[in-house]
mmCIF file of the N, C-alpha and C atoms, coordinates in Angstrom:
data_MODEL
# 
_entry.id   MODEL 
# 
loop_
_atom_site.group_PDB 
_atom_site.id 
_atom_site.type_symbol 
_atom_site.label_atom_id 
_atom_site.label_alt_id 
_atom_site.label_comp_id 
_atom_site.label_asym_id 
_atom_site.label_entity_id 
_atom_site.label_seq_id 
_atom_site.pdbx_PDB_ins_code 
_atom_site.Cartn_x 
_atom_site.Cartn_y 
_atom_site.Cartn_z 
_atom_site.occupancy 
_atom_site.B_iso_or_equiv 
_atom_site.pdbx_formal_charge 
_atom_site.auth_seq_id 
_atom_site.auth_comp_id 
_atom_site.auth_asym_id 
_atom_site.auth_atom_id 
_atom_site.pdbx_PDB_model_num 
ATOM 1  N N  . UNK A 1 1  ? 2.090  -15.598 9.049  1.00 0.00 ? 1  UNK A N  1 
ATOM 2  C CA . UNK A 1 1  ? 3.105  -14.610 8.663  1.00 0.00 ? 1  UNK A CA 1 
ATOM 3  C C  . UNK A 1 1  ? 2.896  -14.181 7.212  1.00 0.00 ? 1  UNK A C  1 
ATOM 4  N N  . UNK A 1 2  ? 2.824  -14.862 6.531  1.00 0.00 ? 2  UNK A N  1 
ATOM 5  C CA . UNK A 1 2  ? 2.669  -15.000 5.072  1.00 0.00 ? 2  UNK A CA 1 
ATOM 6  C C  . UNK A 1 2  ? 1.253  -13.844 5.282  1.00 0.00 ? 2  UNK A C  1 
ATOM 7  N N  . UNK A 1 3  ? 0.500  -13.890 5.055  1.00 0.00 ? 3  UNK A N  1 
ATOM 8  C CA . UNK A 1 3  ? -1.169 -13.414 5.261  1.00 0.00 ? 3  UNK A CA 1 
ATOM 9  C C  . UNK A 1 3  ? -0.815 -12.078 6.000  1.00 0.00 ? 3  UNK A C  1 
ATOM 10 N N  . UNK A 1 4  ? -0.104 -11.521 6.705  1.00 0.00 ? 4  UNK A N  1 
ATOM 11 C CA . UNK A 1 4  ? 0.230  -10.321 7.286  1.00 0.00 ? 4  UNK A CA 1 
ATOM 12 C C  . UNK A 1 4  ? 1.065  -9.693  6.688  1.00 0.00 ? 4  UNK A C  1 
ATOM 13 N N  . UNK A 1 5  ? 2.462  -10.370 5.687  1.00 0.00 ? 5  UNK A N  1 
ATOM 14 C CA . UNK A 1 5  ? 3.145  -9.862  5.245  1.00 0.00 ? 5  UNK A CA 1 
ATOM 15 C C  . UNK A 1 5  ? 2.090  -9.308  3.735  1.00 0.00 ? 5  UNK A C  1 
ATOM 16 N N  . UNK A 1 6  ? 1.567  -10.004 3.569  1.00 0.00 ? 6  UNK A N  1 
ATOM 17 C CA . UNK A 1 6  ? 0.740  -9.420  2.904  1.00 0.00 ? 6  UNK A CA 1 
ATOM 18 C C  . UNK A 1 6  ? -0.475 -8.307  2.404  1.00 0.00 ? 6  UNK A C  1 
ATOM 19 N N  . UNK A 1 7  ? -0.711 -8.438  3.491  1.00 0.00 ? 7  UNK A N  1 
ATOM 20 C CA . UNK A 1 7  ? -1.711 -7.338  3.575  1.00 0.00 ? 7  UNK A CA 1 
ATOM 21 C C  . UNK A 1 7  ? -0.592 -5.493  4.138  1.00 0.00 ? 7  UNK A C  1 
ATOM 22 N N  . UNK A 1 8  ? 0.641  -6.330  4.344  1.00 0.00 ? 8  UNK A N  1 
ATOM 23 C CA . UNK A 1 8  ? 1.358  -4.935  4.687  1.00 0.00 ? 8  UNK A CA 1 
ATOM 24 C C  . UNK A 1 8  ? 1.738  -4.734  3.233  1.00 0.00 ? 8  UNK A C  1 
ATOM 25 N N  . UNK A 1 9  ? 2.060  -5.706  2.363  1.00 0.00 ? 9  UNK A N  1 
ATOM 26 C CA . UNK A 1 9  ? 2.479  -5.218  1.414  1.00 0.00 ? 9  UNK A CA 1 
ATOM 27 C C  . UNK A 1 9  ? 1.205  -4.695  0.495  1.00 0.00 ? 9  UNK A C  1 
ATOM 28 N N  . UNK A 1 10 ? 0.182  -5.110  0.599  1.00 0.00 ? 10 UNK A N  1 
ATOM 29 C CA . UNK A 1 10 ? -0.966 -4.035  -0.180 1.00 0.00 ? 10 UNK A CA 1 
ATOM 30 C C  . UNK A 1 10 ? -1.023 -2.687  0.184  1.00 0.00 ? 10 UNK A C  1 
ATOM 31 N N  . UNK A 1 11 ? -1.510 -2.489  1.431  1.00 0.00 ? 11 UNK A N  1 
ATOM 32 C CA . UNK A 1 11 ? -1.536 -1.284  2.264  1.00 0.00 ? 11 UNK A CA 1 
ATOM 33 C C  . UNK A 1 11 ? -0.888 -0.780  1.780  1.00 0.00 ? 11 UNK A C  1 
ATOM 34 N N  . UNK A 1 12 ? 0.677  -0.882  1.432  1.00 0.00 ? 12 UNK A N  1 
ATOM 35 C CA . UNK A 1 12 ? 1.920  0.089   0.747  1.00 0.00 ? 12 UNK A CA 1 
ATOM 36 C C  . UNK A 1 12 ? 1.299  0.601   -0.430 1.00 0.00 ? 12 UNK A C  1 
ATOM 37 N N  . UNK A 1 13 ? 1.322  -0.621  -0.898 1.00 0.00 ? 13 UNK A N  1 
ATOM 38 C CA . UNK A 1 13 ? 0.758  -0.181  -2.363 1.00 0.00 ? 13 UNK A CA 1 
ATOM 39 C C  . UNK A 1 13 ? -0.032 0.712   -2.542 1.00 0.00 ? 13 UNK A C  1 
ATOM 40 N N  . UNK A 1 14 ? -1.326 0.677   -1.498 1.00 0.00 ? 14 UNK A N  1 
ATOM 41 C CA . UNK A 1 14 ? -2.540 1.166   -1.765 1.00 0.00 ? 14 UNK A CA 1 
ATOM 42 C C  . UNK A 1 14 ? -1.977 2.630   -1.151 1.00 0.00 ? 14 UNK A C  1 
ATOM 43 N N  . UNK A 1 15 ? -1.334 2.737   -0.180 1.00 0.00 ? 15 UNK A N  1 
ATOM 44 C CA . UNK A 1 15 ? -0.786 4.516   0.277  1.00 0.00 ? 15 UNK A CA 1 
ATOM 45 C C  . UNK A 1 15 ? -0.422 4.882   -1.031 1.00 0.00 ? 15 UNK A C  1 
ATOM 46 N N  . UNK A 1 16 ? 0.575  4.732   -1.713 1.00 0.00 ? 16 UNK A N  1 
ATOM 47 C CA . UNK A 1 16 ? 1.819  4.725   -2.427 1.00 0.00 ? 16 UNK A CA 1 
ATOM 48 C C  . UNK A 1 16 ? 0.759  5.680   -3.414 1.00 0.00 ? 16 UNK A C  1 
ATOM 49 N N  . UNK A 1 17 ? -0.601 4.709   -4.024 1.00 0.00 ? 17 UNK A N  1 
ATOM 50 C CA . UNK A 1 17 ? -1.461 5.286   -4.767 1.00 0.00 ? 17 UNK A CA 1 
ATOM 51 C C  . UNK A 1 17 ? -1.967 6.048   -4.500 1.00 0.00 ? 17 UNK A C  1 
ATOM 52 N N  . UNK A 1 18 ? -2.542 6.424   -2.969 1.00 0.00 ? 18 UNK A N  1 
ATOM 53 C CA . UNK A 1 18 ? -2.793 7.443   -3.073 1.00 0.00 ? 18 UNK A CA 1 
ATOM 54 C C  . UNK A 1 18 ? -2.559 8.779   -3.370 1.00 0.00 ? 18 UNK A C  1 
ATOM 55 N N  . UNK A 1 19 ? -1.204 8.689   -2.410 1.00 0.00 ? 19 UNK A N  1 
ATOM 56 C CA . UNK A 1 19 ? -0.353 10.080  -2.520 1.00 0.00 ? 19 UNK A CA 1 
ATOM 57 C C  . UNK A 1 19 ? 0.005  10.102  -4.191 1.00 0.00 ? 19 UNK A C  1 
ATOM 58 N N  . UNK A 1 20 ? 0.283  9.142   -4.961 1.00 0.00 ? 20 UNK A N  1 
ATOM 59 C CA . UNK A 1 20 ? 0.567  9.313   -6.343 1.00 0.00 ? 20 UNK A CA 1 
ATOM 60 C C  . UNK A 1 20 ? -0.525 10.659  -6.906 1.00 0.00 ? 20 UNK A C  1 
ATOM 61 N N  . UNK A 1 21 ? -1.798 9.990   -6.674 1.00 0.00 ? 21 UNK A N  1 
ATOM 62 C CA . UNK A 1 21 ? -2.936 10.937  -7.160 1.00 0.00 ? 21 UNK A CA 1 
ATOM 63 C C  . UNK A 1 21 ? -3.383 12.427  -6.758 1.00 0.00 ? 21 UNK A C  1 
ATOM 64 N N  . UNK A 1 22 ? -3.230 12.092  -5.318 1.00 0.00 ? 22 UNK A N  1 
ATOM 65 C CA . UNK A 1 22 ? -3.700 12.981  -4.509 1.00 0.00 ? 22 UNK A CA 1 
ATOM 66 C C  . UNK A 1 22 ? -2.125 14.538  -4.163 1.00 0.00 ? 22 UNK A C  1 
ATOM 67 N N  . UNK A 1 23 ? -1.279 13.820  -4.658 1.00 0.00 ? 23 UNK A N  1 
ATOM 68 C CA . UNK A 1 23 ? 0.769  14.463  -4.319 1.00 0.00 ? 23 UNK A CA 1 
ATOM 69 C C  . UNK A 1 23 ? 0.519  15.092  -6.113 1.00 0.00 ? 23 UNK A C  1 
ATOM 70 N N  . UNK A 1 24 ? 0.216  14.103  -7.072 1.00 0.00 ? 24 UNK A N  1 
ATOM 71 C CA . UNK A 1 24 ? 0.392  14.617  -7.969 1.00 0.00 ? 24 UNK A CA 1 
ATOM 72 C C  . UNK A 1 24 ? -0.739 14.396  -8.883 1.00 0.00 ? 24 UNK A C  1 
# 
């Protein structure tokens, strides 16, 4: 669980950055 919750919480991150760059 731990190890999945994790990698969901990167993934966020890593969207989050994108659109940061790519939105603005």
């Amino acid at each position: 669980m731990n190890k999945v919750y994790i990698l969901e919480t990167e993934y966020q991150s890593f969207c989050v950055a994108c659109i940061k760059c790519i939105g603005m």
